[in-house]
C-alpha positions as CSV (number, residue, x, y, z in Angstrom):
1,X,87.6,109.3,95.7
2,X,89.6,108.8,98.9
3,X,93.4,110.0,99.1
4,X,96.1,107.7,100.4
5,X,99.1,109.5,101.7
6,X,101.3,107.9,104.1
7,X,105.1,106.7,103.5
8,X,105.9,108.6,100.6
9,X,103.2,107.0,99.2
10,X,100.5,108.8,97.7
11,X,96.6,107.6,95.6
12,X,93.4,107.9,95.1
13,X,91.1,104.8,95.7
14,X,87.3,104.6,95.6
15,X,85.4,105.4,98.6
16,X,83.9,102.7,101.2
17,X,86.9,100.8,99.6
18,X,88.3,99.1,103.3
19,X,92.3,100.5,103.4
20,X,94.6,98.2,105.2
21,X,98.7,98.4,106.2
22,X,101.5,95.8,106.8
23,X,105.2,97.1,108.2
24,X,107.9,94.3,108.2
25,X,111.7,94.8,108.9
26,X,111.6,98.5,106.9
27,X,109.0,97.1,104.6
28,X,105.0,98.1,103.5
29,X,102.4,97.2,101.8
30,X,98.9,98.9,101.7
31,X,95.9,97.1,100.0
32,X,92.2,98.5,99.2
33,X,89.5,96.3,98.6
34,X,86.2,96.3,97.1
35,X,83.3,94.6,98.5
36,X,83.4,91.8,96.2
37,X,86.8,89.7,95.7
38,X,88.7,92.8,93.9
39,X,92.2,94.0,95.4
40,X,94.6,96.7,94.9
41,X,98.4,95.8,96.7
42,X,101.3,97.9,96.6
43,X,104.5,96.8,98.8
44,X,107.3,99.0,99.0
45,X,110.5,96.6,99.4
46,X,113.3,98.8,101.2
47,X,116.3,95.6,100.7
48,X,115.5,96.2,97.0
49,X,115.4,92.6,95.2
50,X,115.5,93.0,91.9
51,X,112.4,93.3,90.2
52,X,112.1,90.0,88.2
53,X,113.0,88.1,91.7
54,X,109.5,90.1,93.3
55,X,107.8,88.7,90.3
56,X,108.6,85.5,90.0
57,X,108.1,84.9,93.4
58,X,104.6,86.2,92.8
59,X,104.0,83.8,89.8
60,X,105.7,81.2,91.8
61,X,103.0,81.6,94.9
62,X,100.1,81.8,93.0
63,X,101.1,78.5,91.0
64,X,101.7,76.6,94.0
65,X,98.1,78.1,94.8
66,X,95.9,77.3,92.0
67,X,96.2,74.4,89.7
68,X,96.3,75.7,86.0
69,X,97.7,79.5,86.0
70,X,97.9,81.7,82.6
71,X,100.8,84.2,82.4
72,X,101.3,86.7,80.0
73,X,103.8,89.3,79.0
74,X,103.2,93.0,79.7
75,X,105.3,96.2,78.1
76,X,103.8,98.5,81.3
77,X,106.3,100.8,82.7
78,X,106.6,102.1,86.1
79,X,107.2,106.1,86.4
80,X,109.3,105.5,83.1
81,X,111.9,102.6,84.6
82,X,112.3,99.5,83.3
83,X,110.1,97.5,84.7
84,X,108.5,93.3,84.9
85,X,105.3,93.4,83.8
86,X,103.3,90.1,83.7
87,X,99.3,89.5,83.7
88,X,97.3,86.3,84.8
89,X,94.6,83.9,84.8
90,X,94.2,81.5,87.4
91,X,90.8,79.5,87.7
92,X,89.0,78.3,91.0
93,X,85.7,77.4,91.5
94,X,85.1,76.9,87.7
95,X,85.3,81.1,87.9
96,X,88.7,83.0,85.6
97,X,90.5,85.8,88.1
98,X,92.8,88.0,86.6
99,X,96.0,89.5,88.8
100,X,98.3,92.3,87.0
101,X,101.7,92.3,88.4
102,X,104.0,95.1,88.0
103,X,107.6,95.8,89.8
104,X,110.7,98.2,89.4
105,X,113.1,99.4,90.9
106,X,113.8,102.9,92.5
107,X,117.2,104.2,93.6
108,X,115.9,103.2,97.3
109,X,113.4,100.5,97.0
110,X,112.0,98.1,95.0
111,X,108.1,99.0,94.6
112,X,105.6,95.9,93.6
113,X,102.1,96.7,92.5
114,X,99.2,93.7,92.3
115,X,95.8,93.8,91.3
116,X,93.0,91.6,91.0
117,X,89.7,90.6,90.3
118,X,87.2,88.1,89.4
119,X,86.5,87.8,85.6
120,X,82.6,88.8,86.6
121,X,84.0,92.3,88.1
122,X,85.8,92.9,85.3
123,X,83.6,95.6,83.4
124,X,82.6,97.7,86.7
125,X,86.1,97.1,88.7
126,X,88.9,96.6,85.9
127,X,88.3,100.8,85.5
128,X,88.5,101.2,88.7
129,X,91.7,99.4,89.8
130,X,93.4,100.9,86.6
131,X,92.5,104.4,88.0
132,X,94.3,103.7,91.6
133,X,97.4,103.0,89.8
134,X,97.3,106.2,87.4
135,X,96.8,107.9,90.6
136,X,99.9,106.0,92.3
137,X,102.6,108.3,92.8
138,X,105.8,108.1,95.4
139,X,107.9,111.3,97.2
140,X,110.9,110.9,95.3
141,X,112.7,113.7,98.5
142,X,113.8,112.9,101.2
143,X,113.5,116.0,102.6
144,X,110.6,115.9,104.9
145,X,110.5,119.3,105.8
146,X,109.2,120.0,102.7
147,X,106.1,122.7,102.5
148,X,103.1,121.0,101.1
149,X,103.1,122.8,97.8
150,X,106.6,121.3,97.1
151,X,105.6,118.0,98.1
152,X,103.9,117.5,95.9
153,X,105.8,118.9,93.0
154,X,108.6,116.1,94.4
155,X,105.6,113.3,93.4
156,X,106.5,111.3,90.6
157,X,103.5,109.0,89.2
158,X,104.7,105.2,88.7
159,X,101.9,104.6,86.0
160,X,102.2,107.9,83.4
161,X,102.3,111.2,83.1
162,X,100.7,114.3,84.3
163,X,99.8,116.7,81.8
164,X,99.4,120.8,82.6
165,X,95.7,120.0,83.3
166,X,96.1,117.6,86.3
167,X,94.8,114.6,84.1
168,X,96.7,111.5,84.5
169,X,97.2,108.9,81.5
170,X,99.1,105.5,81.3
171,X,102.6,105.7,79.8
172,X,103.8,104.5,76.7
173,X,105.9,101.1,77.1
């Protein structure tokens, strides 16, 4: 696995995966993609809308995209804060793609996490994507003088827990 670590922002995606950044007015977003139609997005909103505002204007662009769009509820949490949760299935080309969206809200920013893929990547990529955001973690300090040892203590994962052992698994909702 590759390691991401820019902007407070650190996780593991797989290799050859193509990494790509976006800054606007205090704002990023870094995607990986596979080599098929699968995508991993995480933006990092610095004005800090409120969550359900990020998600509905998600839901809202991919319905003025596609004509018949599936949403469903999700109880996923986000480093254990209340968070919007919603999954979906939009059709083109006669083919099901599914996009998780997840957003919450830090004491700073508002962080927004989309995945998706084509209901024929499912089985290999699902796994995959899943384990980018069980790696997903952000520097809670400010303090960038920081050693690197303590960094990464001040890591918090968005997507569950680490136990003693280093292993990473999803959080209760």
């Amino acid at each position: 696995m590759a390691v991401y670590e820019e902007h407070g922002v650190r996780f593991e995606y797989p290799e050859g995966w193509e990494l790509g950044h976006e800054h606007h007015d205090g704002d990023f977003s870094v995607t990986v993609e596979s080599d098929g139609t699968a995508f991993w997005m995480l933006s990092v909103l610095q004005g800090r809308p409120t969550a359900e505002e990020v998600v509905e204007a998600a839901l809202e662009s991919f319905k003025a995209e596609y004509d018949s769009v599936d949403v469903y509820e999700s109880q996923d949490r986000i480093c254990m804060l209340p968070t919007v949760a919603k999954e979906i299935d939009f059709y083109e080309l006669e083919m099901v793609n599914r996009a998780s969206l997840r957003a919450c809200e830090t004491d700073s920013t508002t962080m927004f996490v989309l995945l998706q893929m084509s209901d024929t990547e499912r089985a290999e990529i699902g796994p995959l994507l899943k384990s980018i955001s069980e790696s997903l973690m952000w520097n809670s300090s400010e303090d960038e003088e920081l050693d690197t040892a303590s960094r990464l203590f001040a890591f918090d994962n968005l997507f569950g827990e680490v136990d003693d052992s280093g292993d990473s698994s999803e959080a209760e909702g």
